[in-house]
Structures are given as structure tokens and as C-alpha cells.
N, C-alpha and C positions, 0 to 999 in steps of 0.2 A: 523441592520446588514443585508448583504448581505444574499441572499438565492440561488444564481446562481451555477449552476451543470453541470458539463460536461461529458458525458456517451461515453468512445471511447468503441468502439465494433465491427467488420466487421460483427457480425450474426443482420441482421435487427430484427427476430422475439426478439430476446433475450433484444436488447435495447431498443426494441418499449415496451415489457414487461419491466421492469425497468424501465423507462421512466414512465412509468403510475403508478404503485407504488411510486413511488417519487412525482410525481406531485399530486400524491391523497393526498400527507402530507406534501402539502406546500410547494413545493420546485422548483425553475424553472428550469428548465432541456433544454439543450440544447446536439445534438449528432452529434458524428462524426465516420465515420466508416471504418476507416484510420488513420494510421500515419500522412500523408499528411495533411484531412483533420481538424484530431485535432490539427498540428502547423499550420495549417492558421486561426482555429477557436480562438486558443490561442491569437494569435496575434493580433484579431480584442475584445477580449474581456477576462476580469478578474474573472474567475470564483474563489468561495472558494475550492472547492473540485473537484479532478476528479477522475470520476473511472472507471479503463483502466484494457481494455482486452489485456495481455501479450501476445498470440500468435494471430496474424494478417495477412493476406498475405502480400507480395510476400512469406513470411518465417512462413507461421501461424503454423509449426510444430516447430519453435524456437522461442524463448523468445525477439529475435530481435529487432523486432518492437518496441516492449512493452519497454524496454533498451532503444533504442532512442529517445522515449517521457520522460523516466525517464532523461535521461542527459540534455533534452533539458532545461525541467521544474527545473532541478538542477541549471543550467547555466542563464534560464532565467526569471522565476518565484519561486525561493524557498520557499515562502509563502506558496503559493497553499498546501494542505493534497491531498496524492492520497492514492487509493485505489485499488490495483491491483485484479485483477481476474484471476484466473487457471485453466487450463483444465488436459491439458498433463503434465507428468512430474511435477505436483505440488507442490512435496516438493524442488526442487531443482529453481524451478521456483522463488516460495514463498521466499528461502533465498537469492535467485539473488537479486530479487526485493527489499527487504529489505536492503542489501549491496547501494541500488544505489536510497537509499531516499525514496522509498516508508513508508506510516505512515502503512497501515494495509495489510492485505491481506485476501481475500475471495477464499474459494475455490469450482467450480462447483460441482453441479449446485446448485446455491445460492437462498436461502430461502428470502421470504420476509422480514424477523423479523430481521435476522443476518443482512442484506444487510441495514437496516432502523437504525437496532441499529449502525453501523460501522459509516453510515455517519452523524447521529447526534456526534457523537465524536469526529468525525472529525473537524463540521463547529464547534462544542466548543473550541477547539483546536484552528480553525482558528479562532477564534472571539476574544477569549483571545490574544494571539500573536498580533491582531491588539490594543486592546484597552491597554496595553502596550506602544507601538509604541506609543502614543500617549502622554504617560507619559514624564518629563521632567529630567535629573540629575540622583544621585547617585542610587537613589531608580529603576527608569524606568532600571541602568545596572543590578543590583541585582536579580528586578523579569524576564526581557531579561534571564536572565543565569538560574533562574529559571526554566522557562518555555521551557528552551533549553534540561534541565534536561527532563524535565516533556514528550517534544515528543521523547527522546531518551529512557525514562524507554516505553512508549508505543511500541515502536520499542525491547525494550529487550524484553520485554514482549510476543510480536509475534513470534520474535525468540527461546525466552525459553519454548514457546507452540509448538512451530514445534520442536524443539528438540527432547523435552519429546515422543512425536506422536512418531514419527521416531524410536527413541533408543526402546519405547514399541512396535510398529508393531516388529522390528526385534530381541527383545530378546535383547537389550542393545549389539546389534551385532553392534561393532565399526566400519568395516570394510565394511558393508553393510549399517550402516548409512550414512559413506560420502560417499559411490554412487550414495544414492537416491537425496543426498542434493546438489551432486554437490563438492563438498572440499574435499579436503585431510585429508588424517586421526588422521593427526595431530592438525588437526583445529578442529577437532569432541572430542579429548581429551583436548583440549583446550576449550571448549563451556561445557563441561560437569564439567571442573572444575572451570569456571566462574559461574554457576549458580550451584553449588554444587548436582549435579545429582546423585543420588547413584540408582544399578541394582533393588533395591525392590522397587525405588518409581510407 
């Protein structure tokens, strides 16, 4: 299996650091440090994982950027696992991100360990889904819906970790969790009784 990585980021220091952490543990790493130039890097090559920095210029005070690599790779690599990273604004960022396909999300300033753990799960994730694919009939739709399952509880999973964060930073203040997160507050009592969240957890 593949080991190919794609590091979007506009801060040089920061991906040339990840960049060497990664390649220190086997991994080939190739970077982009633009919207621009991660869909033109995209298009010339298939990586398993990428991990993209959400706010970029011309808009690196908004999620923007970061969104139309996510739609892109929706539209045109679904495969790929990304992995978003946050600065500003990171819990609202973190559940954007996750609404629009992202598998994990990291939040600055990212540690070698978490950053190393994330993306071996990833390319498991992606490795699995491929050897699948490869399977034949009844069985290949079964473990397909499976593992369809399996990146979407990852995805609950991330969501029900920011939740949790959120509703604890503010006191299980409803009203103040969906500002930080971005949604209405109906969808914050909605999310709290999907994953059965009660005020003392």
C-alpha cells in the first residue's frame, strides 16, 4: 500500500515541520501551500491522506479555503481521508469541517504524537476501503456498508468529542455552545440527544 501524503498549509515553517515528522516515519510527503496549489497537486497525483490547513489566504481568517478543498475532494477524490487543522475559531471550524467530509480534525498547535497517531488511521482507514474494493459480489456490498459505517462512527466520534469539549468549557450553556460551534441551537439540542449527553458527564 500506498504511503503518499499531502501537507496543504500556507505557514512554510509549520509544513516543513510536519513534513519531517512524517517523513521521519515512513511516509512520503509531498506540500502545498494554497488552495490553488493543492487542486493542481491533487490532479497530478493520488495521495491516501491529506492534511489541510482550514484557514489559508486570500480568506485565512475564514474557513473558506479550507471548504473548497473539502468540496473539491468530495466531488473529486472521495477516497482520500483528510485531516483538517485549526487555528481560529476551532470549534466551529472543527464541526464545519466535519459536516463537509473531513475524517479527523487536529487542533493548533499540533503535537507530534496526536498528528502521527491521526494519520496512521487514517491511511488504515484508507487501506481497508481500498482492499474492499477489491473484493468481488455480495460479501465486497456488506463489508462496503461496513466500512461506510466504520468512517462515519469516526466522524461521530470527533463530533461527540467536540461536543462534549464545548458543552464542558461553557457549563453545558446551550446557547453559548452553538456560537462557538457555529449552528443553532436547536441542532446543539439535537446533538446532545443523539449521543445522550447529560449536564454531570
Amino acid at each position: 500500500m500506498g504511503t503518499d501524503l499531502l501537507i496543504v498549509d500556507d505557514d512554510p515553517a509549520l509544513r516543513g515541520m510536519l513534513s519531517y515528522s512524517l517523513e521521519g516515519n515512513d511516509f512520503n510527503v509531498s506540500e502545498a501551500g494554497s488552495r490553488q496549489e493543492a487542486l493542481k497537486k491533487l490532479q497530478e497525483f493520488t495521495p491516501s491522506v491529506v492534511v489541510l490547513d482550514m484557514g489559508m489566504p486570500p480568506h485565512e481568517h475564514t474557513p473558506d479555503e479550507g471548504v473548497a478543498v473539502l468540496e473539491w475532494l468530495a466531488n473529486n477524490q472521495p477516497n482520500i481521508k483528510t485531516i483538517v487543522l485549526t487555528g481560529q475559531n476551532a470549534e466551529s471550524v472543527s464541526y464545519l469541517a466535519l459536516k463537509h467530509g473531513a475524517f479527523d480534525f487536529l487542533e493548533k498547535p499540533i503535537s507530534q504524537e496526536s498528528l502521527l497517531l491521526a494519520v496512521r488511521r487514517a491511511f488504515l482507514f484508507f487501506e481497508q476501503a481500498q482492499r474492499l474494493k477489491e473484493q468481488e459480489g455480495v460479501q465486497r456490498v456488506e463489508i462496503d456498508a461496513m466500512m461506510g459505517e466504520g468512517v462515519k462512527s469516526i466522524r461521530n466520534q470527533a463530533e461527540e468529542k467536540l461536543l462534549k469539549q464545548v458543552l464542558a468549557d461553557t457549563e453545558f450553556n446551550v446557547h453559548e455552545t452553538a456560537r462557538r460551534l457555529g449552528i443553532k441551537r436547536e441542532n446543539v439540542y439535537y446533538l446532545i440527544k443523539k449521543y445522550g449527553l447529560q449536564r454531570d458527564q
